[in-house]
DRENDRENDO-120421 format. One record per residue: chain; residue in three letters; x, y, z of N, C-alpha, C in turn. Coordinates in pm, 1 decimal, padded with zeros to 6 digits. Atoms other than C-alpha are relative to their C-alpha. Example, Ala and Ser with C-alpha at 12.3 -4.5 7.8 and 13.67 -1.06 7.14 Angstrom:
   mise   tilum        n.x        n.y        n.z       ca.x       ca.y       ca.z        c.x        c.y        c.z
      A     ALA    00089.0   -00119.0    00000.0    01230.0   -00450.0    00780.0    00090.0    00120.0    00000.0
      A     SER   -00082.0   -00119.0   -00006.0    01367.0   -00106.0    00714.0   -00077.0    00109.0    00073.0
***
This chain:
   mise   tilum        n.x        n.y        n.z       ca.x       ca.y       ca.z        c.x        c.y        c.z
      A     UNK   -00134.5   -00050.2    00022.6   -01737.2   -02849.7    01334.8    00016.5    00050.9   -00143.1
      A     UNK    00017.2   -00018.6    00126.6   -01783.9   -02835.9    00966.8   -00014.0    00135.4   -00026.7
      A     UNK    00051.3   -00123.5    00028.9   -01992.6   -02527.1    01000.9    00111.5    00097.4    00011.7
      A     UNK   -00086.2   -00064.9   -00057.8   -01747.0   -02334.0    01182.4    00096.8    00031.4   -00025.6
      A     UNK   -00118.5   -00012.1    00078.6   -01481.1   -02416.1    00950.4   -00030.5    00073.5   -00165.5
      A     UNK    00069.3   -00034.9    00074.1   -01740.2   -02312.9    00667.2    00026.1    00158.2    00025.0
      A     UNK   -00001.2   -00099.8   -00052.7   -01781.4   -01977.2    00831.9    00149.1    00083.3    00040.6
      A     UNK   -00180.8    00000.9    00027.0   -01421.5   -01922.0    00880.3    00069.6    00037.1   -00114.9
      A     UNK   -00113.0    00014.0    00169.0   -01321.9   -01978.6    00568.4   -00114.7    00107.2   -00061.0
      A     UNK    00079.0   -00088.6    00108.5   -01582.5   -01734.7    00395.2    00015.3    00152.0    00088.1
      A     UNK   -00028.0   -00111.9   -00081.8   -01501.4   -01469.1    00702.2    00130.1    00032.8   -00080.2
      A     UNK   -00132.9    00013.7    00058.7   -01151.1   -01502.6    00561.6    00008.2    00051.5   -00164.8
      A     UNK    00020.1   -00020.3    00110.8   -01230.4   -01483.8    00199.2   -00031.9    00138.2    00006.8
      A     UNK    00045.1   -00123.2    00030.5   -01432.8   -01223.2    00237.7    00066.4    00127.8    00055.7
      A     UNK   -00030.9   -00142.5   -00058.6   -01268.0   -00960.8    00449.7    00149.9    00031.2   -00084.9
      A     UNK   -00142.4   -00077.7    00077.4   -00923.2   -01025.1    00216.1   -00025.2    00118.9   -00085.7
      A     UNK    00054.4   -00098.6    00056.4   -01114.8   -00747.5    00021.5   -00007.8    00078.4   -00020.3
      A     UNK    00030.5   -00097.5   -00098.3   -01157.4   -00520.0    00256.0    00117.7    00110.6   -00044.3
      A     UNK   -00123.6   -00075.7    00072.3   -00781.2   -00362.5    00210.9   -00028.5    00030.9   -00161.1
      A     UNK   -00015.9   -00065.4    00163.2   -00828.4   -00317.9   -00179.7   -00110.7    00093.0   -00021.2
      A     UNK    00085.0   -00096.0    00022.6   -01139.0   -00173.0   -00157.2   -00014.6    00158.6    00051.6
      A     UNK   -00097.8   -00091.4   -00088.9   -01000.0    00083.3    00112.8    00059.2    00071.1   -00055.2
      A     UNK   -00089.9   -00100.6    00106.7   -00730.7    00198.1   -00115.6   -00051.4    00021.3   -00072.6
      A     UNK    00031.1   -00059.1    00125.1   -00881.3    00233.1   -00427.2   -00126.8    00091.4    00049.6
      A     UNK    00063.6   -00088.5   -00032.5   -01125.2    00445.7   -00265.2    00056.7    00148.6    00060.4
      A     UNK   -00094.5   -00111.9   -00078.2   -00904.0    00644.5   -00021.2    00098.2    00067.3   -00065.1
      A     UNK   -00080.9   -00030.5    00104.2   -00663.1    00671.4   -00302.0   -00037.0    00093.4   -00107.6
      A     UNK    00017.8   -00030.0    00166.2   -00834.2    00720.7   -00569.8    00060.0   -00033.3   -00120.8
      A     UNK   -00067.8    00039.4    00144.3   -00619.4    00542.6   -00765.1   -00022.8   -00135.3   -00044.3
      A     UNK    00028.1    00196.1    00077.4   -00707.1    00189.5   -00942.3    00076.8   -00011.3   -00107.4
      A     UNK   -00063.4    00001.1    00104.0   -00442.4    00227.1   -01185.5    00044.6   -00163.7   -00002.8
      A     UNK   -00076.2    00143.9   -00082.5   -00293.7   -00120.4   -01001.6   -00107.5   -00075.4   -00050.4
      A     UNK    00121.5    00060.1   -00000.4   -00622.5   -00237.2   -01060.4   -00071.0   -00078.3   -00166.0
      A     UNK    00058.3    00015.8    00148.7   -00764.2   -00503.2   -01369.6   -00135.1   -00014.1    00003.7
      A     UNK    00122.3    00032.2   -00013.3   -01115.9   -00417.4   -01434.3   -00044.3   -00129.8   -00039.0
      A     UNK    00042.2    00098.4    00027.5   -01166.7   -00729.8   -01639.4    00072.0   -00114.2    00091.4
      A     UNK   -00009.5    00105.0   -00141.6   -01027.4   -00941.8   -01331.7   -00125.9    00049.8    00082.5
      A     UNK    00114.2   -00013.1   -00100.7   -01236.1   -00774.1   -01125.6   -00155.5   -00040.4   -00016.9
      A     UNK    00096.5    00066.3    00068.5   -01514.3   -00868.4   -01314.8   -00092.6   -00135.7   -00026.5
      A     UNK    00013.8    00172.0   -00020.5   -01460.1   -01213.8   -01376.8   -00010.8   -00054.4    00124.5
      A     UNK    00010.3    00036.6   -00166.4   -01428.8   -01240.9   -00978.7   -00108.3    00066.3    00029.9
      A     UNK    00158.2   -00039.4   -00061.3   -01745.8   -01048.8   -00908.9   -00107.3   -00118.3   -00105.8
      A     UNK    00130.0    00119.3    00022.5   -01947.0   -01295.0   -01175.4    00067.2   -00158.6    00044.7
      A     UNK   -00012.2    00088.9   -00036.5   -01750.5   -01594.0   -01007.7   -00059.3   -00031.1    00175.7
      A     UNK    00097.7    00026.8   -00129.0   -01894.3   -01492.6   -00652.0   -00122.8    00012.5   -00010.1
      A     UNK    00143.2    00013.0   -00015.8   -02212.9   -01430.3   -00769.5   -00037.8   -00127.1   -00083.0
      A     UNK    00053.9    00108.8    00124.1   -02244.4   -01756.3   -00989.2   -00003.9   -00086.2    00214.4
      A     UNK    00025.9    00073.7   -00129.0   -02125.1   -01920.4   -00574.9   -00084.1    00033.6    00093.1
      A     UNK    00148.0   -00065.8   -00117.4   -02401.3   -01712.7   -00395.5   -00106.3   -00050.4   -00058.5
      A     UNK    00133.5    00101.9    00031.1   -02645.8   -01881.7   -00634.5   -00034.3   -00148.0    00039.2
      A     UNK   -00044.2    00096.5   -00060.7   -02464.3   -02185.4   -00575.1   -00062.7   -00043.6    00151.5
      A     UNK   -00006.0   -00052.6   -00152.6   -02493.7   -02105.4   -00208.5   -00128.0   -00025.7   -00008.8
      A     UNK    00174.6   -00032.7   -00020.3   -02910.9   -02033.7   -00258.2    00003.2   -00177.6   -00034.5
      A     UNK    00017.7    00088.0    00103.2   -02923.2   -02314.2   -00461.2    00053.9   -00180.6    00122.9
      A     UNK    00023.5    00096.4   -00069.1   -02768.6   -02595.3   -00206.1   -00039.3    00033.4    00157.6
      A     UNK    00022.3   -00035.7   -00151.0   -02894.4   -02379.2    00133.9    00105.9    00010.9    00089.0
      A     UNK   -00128.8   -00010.7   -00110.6   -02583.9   -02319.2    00255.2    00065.8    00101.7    00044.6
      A     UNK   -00005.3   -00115.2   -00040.1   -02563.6   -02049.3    00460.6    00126.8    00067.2    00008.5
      A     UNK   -00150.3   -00076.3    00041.1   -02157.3   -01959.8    00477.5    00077.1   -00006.6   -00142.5
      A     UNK   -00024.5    00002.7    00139.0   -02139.4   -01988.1    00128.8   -00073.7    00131.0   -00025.5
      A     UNK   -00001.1   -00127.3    00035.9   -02398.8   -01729.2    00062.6    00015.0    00114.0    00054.1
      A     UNK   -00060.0   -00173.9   -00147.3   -02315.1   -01478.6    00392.8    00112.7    00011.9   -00108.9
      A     UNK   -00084.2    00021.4    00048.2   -01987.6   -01522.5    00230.3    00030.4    00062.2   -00150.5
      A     UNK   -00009.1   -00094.8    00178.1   -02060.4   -01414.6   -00167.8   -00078.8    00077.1   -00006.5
      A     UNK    00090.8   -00124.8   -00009.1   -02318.3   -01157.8   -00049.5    00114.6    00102.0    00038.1
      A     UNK   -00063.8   -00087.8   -00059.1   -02077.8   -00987.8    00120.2    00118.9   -00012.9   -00126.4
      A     UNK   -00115.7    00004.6    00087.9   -01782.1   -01036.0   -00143.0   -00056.0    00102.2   -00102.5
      A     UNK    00085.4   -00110.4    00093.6   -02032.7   -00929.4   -00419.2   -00005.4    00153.5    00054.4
      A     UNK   -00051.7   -00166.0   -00029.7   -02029.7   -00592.0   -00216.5    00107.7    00061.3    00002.9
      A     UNK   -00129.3   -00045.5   -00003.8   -01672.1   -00547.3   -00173.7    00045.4    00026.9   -00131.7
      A     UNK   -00091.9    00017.2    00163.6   -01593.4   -00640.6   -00534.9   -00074.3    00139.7   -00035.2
      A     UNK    00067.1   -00110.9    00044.6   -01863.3   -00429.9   -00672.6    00010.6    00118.5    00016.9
      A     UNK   -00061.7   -00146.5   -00038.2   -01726.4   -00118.1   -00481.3    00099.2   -00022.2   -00079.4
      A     UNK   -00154.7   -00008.6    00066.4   -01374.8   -00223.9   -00632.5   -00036.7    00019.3   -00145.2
      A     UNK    00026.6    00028.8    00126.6   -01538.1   -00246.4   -00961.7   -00065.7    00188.8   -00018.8
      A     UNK    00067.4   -00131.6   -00024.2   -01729.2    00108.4   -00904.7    00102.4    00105.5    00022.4
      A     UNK   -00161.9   -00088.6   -00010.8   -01353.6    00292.6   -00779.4    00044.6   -00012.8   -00151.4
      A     UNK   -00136.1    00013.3    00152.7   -01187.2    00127.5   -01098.7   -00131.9    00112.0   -00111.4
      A     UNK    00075.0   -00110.9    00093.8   -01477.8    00295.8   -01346.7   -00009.0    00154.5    00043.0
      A     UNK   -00022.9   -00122.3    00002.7   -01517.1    00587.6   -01177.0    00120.9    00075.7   -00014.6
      A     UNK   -00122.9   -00078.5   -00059.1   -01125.8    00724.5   -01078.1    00088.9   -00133.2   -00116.8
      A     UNK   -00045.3    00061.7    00082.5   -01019.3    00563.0   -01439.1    00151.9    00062.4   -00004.1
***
């Protein structure tokens, strides 16, 4: 049951994302947008995807692999379409 709630919860995490990365692409605008948040939240999911490697726990790193991509686009909109 654990797992399932594991998996869940990092499905969840991760797809809240999804919408920001959407707009600031489709937009083109990241004005809304703080690169140095975004930042600090892309090296806080990749510090938990090591985490993740680090105790084998597979909806932890599905979870900040996939975040790490979302952010990293959001982070890639905000520099480019400054």
């Amino acid at each position: 049951m654990e797992l399932y709630v594991g998996y869940l919860a990092a499905f969840m995490g991760t797809i809240c994302w999804l919408p920001q990365a959407w707009k600031a692409w489709a937009s083109r605008d990241t004005s809304g947008l703080s690169l140095a948040a975004n930042l600090m939240f892309l090296l806080t999911v990749s510090l938990w995807f090591v985490y993740g490697i680090m105790v084998n726990d597979w909806p932890i790193m599905i979870a900040n692999i996939c975040a790490i991509l979302i952010v990293v686009s959001i982070v890639a909109a905000k520099l480019r379409y400054k």
